[in-house]
N, C-alpha and C positions, 0 to 999 in steps of 0.2 A: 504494500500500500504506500503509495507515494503522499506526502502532506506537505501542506505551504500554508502560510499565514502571513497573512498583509495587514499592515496600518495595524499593531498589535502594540501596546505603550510605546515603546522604543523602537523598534522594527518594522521597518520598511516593509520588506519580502526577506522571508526565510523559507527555508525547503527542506525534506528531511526524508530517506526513503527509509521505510520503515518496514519492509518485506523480510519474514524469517532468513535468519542467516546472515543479515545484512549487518555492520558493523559503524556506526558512524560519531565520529571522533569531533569533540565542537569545542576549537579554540578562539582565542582572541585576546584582549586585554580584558580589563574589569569594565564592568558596566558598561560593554560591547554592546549586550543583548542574549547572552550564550541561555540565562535562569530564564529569560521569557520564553528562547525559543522551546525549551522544555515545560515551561507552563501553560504555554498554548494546549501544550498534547494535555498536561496533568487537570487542565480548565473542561476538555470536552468528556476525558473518561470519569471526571466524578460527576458531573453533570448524567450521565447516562448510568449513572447506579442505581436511579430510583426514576418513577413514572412522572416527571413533573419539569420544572423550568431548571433553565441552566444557572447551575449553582457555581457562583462565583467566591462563595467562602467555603471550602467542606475540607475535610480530610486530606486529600493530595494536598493544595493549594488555597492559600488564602487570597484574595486581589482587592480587598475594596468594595470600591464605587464602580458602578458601570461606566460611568462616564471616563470615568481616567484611565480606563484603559483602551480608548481610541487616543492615537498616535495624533501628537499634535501638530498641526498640519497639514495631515490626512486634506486631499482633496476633496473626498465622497464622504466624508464623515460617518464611517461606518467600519466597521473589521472583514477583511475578509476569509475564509477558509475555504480551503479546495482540498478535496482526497477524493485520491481514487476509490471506486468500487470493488472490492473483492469478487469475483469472475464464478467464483464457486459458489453456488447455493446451498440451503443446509440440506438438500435433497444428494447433494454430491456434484450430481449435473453442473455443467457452466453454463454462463451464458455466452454470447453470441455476441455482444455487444462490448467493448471497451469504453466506460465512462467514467468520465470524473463530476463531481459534485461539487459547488461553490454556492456557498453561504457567503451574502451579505449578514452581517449582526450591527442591533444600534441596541442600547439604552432603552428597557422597560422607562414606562413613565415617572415608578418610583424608583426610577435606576437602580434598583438592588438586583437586576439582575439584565440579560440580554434577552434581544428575541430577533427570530429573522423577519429580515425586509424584504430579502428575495434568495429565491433559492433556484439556479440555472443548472443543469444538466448538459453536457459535451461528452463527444467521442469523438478520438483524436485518429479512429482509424477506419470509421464510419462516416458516410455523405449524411446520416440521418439527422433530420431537425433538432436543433435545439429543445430539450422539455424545460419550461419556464411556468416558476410560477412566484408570486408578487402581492403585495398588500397592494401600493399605488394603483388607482385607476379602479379600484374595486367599490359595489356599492357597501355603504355601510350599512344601509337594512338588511340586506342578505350576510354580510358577514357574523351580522349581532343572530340571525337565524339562524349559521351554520352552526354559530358558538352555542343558540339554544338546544341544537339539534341533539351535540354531541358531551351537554353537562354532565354526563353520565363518565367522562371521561379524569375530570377531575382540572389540573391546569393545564392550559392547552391553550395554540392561537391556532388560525390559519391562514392558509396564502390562495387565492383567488390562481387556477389553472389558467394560465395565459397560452401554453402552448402545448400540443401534446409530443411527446418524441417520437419520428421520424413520420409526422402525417402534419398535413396541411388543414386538417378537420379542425374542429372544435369543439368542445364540451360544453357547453352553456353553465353557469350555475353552479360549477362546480371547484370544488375549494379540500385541497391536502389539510388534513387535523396534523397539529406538531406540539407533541410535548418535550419542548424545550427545543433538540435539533431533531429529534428522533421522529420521522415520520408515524405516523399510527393509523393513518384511515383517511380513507376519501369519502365526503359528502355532498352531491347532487342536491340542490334545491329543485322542485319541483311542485310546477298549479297541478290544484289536487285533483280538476277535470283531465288536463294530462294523465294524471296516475292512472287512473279510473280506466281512459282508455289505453293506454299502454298494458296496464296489469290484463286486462279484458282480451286482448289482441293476443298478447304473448303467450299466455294460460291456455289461450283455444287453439295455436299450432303447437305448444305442448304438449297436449293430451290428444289432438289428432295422430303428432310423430309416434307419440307413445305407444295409442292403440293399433298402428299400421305395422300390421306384420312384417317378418325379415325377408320374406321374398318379394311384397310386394314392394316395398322401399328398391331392394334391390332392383327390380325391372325399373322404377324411377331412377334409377343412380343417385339416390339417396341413403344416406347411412340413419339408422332409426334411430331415434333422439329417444335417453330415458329421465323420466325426471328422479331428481336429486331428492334425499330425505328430509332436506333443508327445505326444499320447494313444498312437499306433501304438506310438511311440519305447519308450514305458513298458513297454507291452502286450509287445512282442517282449525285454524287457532281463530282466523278469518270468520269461517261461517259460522264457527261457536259465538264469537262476539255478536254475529248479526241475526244469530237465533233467538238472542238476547231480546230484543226487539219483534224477532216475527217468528212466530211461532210456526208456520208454514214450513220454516226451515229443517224441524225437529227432525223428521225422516230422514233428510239429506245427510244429518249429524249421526244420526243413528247407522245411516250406512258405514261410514267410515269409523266407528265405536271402537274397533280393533286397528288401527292406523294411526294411533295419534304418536306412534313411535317413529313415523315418519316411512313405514317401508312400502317401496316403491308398488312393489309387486301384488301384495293386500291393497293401494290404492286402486292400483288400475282394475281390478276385479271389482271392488264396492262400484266404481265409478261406470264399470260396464253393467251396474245391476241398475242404474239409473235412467227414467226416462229421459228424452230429449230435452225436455221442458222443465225437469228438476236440475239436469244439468246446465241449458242457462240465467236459471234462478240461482242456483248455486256460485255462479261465476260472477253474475252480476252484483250478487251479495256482496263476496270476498273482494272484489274490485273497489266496492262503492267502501266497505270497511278498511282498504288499503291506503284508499284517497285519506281518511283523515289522518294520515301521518305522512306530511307534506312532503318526504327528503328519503332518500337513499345513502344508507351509510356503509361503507364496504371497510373493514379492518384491512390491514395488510400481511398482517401477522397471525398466526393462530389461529382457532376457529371463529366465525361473527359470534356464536354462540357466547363464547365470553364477554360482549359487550351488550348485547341484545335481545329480548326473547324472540324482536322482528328481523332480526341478521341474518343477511344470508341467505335471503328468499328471491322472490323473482325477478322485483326493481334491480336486486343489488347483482344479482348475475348478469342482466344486460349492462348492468354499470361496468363491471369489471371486463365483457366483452368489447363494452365500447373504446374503453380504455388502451385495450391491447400493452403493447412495449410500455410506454406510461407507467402503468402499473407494476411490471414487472421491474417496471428500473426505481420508483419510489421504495417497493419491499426490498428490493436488492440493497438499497442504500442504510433501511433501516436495520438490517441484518448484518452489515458490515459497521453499522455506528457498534451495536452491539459485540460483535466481535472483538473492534478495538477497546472496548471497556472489559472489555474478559483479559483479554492481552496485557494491558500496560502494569508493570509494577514497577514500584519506585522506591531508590532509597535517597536523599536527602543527603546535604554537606555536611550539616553536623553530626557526627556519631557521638554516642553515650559516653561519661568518661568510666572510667575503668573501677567497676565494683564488684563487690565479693556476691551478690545475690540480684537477680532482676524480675520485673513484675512477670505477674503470669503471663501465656499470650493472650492477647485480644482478637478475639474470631472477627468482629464487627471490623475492623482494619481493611476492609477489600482493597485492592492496588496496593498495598503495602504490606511486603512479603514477613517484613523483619521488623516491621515498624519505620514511624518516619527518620530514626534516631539510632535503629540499628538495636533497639532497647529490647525486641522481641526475640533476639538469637537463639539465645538462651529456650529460649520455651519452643521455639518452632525445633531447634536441634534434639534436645529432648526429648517431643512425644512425635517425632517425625526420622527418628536415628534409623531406624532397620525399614525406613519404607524405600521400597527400590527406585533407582532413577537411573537416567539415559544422561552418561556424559564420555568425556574424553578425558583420558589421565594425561600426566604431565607430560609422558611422552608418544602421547598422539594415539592410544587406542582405544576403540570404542568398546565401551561394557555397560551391563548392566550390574550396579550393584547399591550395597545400603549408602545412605547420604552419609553417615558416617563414616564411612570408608571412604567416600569423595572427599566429604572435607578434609580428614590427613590427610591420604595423598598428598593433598595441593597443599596444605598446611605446611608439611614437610617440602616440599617444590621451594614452598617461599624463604626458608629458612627463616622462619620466627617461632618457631615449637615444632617438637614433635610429636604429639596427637593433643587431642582435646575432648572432652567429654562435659555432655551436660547435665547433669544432677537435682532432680528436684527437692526442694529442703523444707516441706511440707509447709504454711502458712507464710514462710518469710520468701519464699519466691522460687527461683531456677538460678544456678550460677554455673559456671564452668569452672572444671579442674583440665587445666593446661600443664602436659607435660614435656618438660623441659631441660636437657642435661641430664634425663633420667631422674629427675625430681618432680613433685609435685604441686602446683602452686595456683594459686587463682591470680585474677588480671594483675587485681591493684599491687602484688609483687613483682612482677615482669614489664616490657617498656609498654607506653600507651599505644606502641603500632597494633600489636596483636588484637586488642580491644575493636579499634578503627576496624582491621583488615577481617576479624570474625564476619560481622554482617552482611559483609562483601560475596565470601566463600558459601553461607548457608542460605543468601537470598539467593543468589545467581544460582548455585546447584541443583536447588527445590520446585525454582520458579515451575510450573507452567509449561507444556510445551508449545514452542511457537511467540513467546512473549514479548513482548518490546520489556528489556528489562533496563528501567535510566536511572544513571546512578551521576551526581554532583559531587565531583572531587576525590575521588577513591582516591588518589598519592596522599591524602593529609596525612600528616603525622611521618611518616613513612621514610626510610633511607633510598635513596636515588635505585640502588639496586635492586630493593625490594620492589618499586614502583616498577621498573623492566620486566622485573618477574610476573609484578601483577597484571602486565600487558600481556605478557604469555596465558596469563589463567583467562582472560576475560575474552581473551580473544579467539580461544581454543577451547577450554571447558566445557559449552554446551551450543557447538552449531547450528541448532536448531531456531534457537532466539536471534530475535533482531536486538544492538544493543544502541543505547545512546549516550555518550561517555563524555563528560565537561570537565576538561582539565587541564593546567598549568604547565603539564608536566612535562619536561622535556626529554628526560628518560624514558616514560611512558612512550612519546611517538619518537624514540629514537629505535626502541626497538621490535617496532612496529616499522621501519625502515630497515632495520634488517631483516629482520623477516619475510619481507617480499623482498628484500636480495639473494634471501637465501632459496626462497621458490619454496618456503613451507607455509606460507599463506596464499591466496589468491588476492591479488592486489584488486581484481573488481569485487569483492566483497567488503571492501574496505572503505569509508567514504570520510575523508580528514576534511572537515570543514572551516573553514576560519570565517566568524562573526565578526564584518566590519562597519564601524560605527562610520557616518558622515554626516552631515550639515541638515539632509532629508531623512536620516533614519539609517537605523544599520540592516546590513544586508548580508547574507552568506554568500560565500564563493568557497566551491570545492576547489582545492588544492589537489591535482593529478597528483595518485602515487604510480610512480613505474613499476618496471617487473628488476631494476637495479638498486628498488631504495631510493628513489632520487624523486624530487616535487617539482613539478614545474612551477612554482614560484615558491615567495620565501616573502612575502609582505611586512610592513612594518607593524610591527607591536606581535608580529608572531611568536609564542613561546617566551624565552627569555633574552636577555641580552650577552648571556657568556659572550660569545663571538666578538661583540664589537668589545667587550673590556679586552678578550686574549688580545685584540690587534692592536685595543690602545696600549697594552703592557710589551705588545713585542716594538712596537713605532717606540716607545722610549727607552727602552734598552740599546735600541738603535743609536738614538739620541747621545745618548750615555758613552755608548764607544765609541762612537767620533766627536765627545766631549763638546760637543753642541747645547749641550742641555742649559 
């Protein structure tokens, strides 16, 4: 999955490919942009934890005001976000279609939080239209209708269908529900004499397809249409409502007495037990009780049944046919927001300093593996020691074995201990005993690296398969060497995650430079970004790594300054022997 953020506080355009496997290194100076560009991510996956508006203070990340975080200067006064769509459905299948996704976001009215102004759809390898869809331009009676349509849903806006994707048609009336970014359902406004005759039209070459035998279809080169137990379901909920009223109807309900589970095959037999004349009394009933629920609501997710007892009936199947691609590219997008919020975990700059017992874990922590502090190690290593997991050891083979056995391994790789183990010490919490020199000791006796580096080894090991796992600063605390090494773990340990890696450290991409010299990485897996600040906003530029270790540039403020002090110390030693100085 490819992601970009525009006019985001400080940042201009930034980019990030975030596809399993993938590796991408974000340097720069301070207050670059490098912590936004990773709060952008940490902004949409806590937002998508829960069924409601995008939460700008939660768990990952805290931000404020909504206001302050549109870039100041911003042309369009709004944020923008583009990600691609995941191509696999949860069915397996892919699709067909390559598209990306781009949210406009402004400022709710009590700015506590965002909402979209327009939401466009692209494919960069398809002719097909643009799907667009937009507040502007939209009426506000019908939107306050959509909103009435759909209260059942909780918090929620929506955006008025401006276009459909790759057809020149139109949908009238019709408006994508969004809690928060996450699409959830399309709603059709609809005059209720419309309803009446559409439900009326569609119902009688329904049950015509239905009753027409397989040979005679055949000799039409028609395929026989059956109806759905969604559609029965409706059809019989219908004329009970309108029996309610006419008693005439009682026999027509009576036939269907054993149907109201919706199966197909008991309708069509009640229904062939009917005269001509009760069937369209029956029809005109159900039509005319259909009209008084003015609107078609179609889920995109899960069954309608979850949101409606009227979901999923016959309005909403010609809705979703109308639809076509449309619809398949809004579910697709909300299946993939959701994915990315399974995926992301994170660990934070500051870790815990170094104590002898640490709190329990907190299950409620989603996106954070180890906590935001690194504070959970302890309890995640613990009651997670002997569960098996899929990594690479230090020298490159793939196993499956207990996490505890990951983590020496690598623990031993780093040279900061030789195993570790976690302990729980009943009421006062979980701590580690780290052994070391063949002694045994907890943190607060050993250097503060070990402490740091713990969270590092049992988040990344545990995570997830498939994860974007981003972590702020892993070199803190850390000797130059150990920081190389820990470029070796992170970057090798569990190929299966995308990672996203913010740091100073120059050891770190030094020997991430050797290692695509050495041709034990792949250098397109690898994506060294540097965040640069300017007068408009800062922006990323990847930095090529070759297949010899070598960048095709070297920018200013990249990394540290060693280099120009060695050459101010060798220029004056120069000085010095030709007694210049």
């Amino acid at each position: 999955m490819l992601w970009e953020i525009r006019d985001f506080k400080g940042i201009e355009s930034a980019q990030l490919d975030i596809r399993p496997g993938k590796a991408t290194i974000l340097t720069g100076i301070n207050s670059s942009g490098k912590s936004s560009t990773i709060q952008s991510l940490l902004l949409v996956a806590q937002s998508l934890y829960n069924e409601g508006p995008v939460v700008l203070n939660g768990p990952l990340v805290r931000l404020g005001d909504a206001e302050d975080l549109v870039r100041e200067g911003s042309s369009t006064g709004d944020i923008r976000i583009r990600l691609g769509i995941d191509p696999e459905r949860p069915d397996g299948s892919k699709s067909e279609v390559d598209l990306t996704a781009e949210y406009e976001l402004v400022a709710t009215d009590d700015r506590s939080s965002l909402r979209a102004r327009r939401l466009t759809f692209t494919s960069s390898r398809s002719p097909l239209l643009p799907l667009e869809l937009a507040w502007e331009n939209s009426r506000k009676a019908d939107r306050e209708l959509a909103m009435h349509a759909t209260r059942h849903l909780g918090n929620r806006s929506v955006l008025h269908l401006k276009s459909m994707l790759g057809s020149d048609g139109r949908q009238l009336r019709t408006y994508a529900v969004l809690q928060g970014l996450r699409p959830v359902g399309i709603v059709e406004l609809l005059d209720p004499k419309r309803i009446a005759r559409l439900y009326s039209r569609a119902f009688r070459s329904l049950v015509a397809d239905a009753q027409d035998d397989e040979e005679s279809a055949k000799r039409r080169g028609m395929t026989r249409k059956a109806i759905t137990p969604s559609i029965v379901r409706e059809f019989i909920l219908l004329i009970e409502n309108g029996a309610a009223e006419e008693t005439e109807l009682e026999p027509i309900v009576q036939a269907f007495s054993q149907v109201r589970g919706g199966n197909p095959y008991a309708f069509e037999l009640g229904w062939r037990s009917l005269s001509q004349g009760d069937r369209d009394r029956a029809i005109e009933r159900a039509a005319e009780q259909r009209a008084l629920r003015s609107f078609a609501y179609l889920p995109l997710n899960g069954t309608p049944w979850r949101y409606s007892v009227m979901g999923g009936g016959l309005l909403e199947s010609l809705l979703e046919s109308g639809l076509g691609k449309t619809f398949d590219a809004l579910g697709a997008l909300s299946a993939s927001l959701d994915e990315l919020a399974r995926r992301v975990q994170y660990l934070g700059p500051l870790r815990d300093e170094p104590r002898v017992v640490w709190n329990h874990w907190n299950e409620l922590a989603r996106g954070l593996p180890v906590g935001t502090r690194g504070e959970f190690s302890a309890a995640v290593l613990s009651q997670a020691a002997t569960r098996a997991v899929h990594y690479r050891t230090p020298k490159g083979a793939p196993v499956v074995d207990r996490l505890s056995t990951a983590v020496n391994q690598w623990l031993e790789h780093l040279e900061i201990g030789d195993s570790v183990t976690a302990r729980a010490r009943g009421k006062l919490g979980v701590g580690f005993d780290l052994k070391m020199d063949g002694k045994i000791r907890d943190l607060t006796s050993v250097g503060v690296g070990v402490s740091q580096t713990l969270p590092l080894l049992v988040g990344l090991l545990s995570a997830p398969h498939d994860s974007v796992f981003i972590v702020e600063q892993p070199e803190l605390h850390l000797h130059p060497a150990v920081q190389a090494r820990l470029a070796d773990f992170m970057l090798s340990a569990r190929p299966d995650v995308a990672l996203v890696i913010e740091t100073h450290s120059e050891a770190f991409i030094t020997r991430i430079r050797r290692r695509a010299a050495e041709d034990s990485i792949d250098v397109e897996d690898v994506d060294i970004t540097f965040v640069e600040p300017s007068r408009g906003g800062s922006r990323t530029r990847k930095l090529v790594l070759s297949e010899f270790g070598d960048l095709n540039d070297w920018p200013d403020g990249f990394l540290s300054s060693s280099e120009d002090d060695v050459r101010a110390i060798l220029q004056m030693n120069v000085k010095r022997a030709r007694g210049t100085n």
